[in-house]
KOLVOFI-760380 format. One record per residue: x, y, z of N, C-alpha, C in turn; residue number from 1. Coordinates in steps of 0.02 Angstrom, whole numbers, padded with zeros to 5 digits. Example, Ala and Ser with C-alpha at 12.3 -4.5 7.8 and 13.67 -1.06 7.14 Angstrom:
2
<r <00660 -00284 00390> <00615 -00225 00390> <00660 -00165 00390> 1>,
<r <00642 -00112 00354> <00684 -00053 00357> <00645 00002 00394> 2>,
This chain:
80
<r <-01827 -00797 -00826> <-01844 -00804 -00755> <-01901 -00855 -00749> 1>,
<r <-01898 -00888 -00699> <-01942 -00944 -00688> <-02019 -00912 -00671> 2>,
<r <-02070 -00944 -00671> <-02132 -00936 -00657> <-02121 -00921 -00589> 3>,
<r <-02077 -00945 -00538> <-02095 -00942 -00453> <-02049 -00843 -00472> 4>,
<r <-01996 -00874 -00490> <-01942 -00807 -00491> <-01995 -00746 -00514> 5>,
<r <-02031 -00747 -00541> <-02086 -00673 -00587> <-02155 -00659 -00539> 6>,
<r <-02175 -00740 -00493> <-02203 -00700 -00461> <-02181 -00668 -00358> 7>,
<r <-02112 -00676 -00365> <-02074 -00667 -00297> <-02062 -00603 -00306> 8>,
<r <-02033 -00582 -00372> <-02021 -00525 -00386> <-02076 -00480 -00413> 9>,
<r <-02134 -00499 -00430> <-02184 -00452 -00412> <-02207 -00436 -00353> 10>,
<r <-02211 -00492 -00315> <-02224 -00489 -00237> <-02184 -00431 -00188> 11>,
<r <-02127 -00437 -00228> <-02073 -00374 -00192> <-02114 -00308 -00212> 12>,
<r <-02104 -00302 -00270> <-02153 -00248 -00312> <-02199 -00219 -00271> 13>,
<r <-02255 -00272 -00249> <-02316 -00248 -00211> <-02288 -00238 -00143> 14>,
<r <-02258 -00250 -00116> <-02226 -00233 -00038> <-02210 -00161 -00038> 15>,
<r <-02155 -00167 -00104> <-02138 -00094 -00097> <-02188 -00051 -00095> 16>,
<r <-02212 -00047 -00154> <-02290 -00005 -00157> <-02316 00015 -00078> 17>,
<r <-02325 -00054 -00067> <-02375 -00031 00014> <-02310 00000 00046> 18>,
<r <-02250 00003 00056> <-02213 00036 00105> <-02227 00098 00081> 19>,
<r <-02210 00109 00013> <-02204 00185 00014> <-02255 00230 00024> 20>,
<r <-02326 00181 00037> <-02377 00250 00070> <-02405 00224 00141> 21>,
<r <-02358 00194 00165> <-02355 00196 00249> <-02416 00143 00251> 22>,
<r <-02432 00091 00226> <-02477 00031 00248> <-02447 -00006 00304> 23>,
<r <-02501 -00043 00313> <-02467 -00059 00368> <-02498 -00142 00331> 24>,
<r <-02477 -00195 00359> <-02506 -00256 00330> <-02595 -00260 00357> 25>,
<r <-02610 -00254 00423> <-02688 -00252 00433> <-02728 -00215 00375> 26>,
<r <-02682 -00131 00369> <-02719 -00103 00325> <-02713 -00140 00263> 27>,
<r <-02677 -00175 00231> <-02678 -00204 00165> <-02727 -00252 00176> 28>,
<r <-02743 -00278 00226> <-02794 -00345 00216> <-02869 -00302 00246> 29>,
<r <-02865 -00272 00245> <-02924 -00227 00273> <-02944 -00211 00183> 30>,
<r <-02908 -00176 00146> <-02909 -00157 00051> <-02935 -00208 00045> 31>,
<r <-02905 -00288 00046> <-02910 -00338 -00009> <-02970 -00381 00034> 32>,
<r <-02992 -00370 00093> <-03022 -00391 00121> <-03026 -00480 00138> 33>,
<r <-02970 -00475 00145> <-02924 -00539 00170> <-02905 -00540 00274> 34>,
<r <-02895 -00589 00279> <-02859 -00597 00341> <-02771 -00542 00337> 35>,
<r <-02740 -00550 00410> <-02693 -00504 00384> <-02657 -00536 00381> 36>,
<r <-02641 -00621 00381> <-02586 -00687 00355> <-02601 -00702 00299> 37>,
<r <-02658 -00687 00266> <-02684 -00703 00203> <-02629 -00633 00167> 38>,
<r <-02633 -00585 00190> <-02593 -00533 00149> <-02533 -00531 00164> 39>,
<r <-02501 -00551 00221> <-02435 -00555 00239> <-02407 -00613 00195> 40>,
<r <-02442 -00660 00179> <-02413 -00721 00131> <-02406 -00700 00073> 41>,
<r <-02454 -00654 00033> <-02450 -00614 -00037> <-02409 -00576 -00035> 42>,
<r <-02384 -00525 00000> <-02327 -00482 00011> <-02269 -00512 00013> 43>,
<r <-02260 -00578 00065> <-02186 -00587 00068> <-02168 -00633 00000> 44>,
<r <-02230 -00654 -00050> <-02206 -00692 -00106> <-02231 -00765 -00067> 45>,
<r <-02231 -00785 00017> <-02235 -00849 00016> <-02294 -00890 -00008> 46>,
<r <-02358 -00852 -00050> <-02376 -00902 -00095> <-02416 -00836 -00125> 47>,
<r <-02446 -00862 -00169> <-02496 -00806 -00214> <-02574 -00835 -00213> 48>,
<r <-02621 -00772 -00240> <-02678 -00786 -00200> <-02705 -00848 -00252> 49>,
<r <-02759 -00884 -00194> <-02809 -00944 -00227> <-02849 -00892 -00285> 50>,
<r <-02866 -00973 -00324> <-02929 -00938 -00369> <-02971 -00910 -00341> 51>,
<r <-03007 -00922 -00268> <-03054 -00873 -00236> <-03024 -00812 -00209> 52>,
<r <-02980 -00799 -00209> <-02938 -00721 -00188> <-02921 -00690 -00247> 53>,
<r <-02941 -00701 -00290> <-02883 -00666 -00336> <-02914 -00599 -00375> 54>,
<r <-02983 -00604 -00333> <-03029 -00527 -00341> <-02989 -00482 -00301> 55>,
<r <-02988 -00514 -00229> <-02966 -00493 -00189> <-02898 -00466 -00199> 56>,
<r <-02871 -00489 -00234> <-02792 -00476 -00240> <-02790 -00420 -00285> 57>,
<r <-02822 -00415 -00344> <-02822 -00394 -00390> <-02847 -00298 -00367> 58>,
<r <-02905 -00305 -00313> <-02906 -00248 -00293> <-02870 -00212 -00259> 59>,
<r <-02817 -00255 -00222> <-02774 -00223 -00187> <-02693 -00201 -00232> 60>,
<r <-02684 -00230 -00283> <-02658 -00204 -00342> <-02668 -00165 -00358> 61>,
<r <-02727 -00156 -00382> <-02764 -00073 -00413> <-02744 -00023 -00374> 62>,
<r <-02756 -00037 -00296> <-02774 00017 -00263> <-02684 00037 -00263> 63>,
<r <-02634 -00004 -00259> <-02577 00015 -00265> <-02547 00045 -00329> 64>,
<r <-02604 00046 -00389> <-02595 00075 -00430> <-02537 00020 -00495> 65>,
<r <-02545 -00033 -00481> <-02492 -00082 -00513> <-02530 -00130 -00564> 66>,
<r <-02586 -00133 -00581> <-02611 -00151 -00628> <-02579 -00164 -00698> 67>,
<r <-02558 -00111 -00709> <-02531 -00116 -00791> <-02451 -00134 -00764> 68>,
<r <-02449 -00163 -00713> <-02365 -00189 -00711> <-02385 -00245 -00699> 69>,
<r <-02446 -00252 -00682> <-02416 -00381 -00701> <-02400 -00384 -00720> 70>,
<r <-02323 -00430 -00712> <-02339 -00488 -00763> <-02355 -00512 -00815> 71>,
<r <-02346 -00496 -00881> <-02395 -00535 -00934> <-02396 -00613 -00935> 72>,
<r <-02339 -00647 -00857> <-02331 -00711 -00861> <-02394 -00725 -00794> 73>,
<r <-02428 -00687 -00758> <-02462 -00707 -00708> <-02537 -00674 -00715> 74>,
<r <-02537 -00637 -00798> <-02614 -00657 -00790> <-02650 -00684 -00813> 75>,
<r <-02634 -00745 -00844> <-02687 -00797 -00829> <-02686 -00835 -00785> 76>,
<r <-02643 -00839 -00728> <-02636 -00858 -00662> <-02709 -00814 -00624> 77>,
<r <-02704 -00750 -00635> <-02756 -00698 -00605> <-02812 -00695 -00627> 78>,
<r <-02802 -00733 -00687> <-02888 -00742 -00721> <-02907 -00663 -00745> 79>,
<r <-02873 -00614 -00777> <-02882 -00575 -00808> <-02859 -00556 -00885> 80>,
């Protein structure tokens, strides 16, 4: 799978997550403490976060509990 393909399909990953405990997208950017187009763009896959978000991103991962499911192709993308 391509680099875009691994992180679209993580992006699905994290969507799901937030559906299944009733987030709503404000509330996800309210977690990552982002705008809520800043999180609507990470969710739908249409881009992944900047090097200055990617704290940001990274906490809102956690909090979805998906940490140990990156990617081993996107974290050094994440700087972890």
């Amino acid at each position: 799978m391509s680099a875009e393909g691994i992180k679209q399909a993580f992006a699905v990953r994290v969507n799901e997550a937030r559906l299944s405990r009733h987030l709503s997208i404000r509330a996800v950017a309210r977690l990552a403490g982002v705008p809520a187009t800043t999180a609507q763009g990470w969710l739908s896959g249409e881009h992944f976060p900047s090097p200055a978000l990617r704290d940001n991103y990274l906490r809102l991962v956690g909090y979805l509990g998906l940490l140990a499911q990156v990617p081993d192709e996107l974290h050094e993308e994440l700087g972890d």
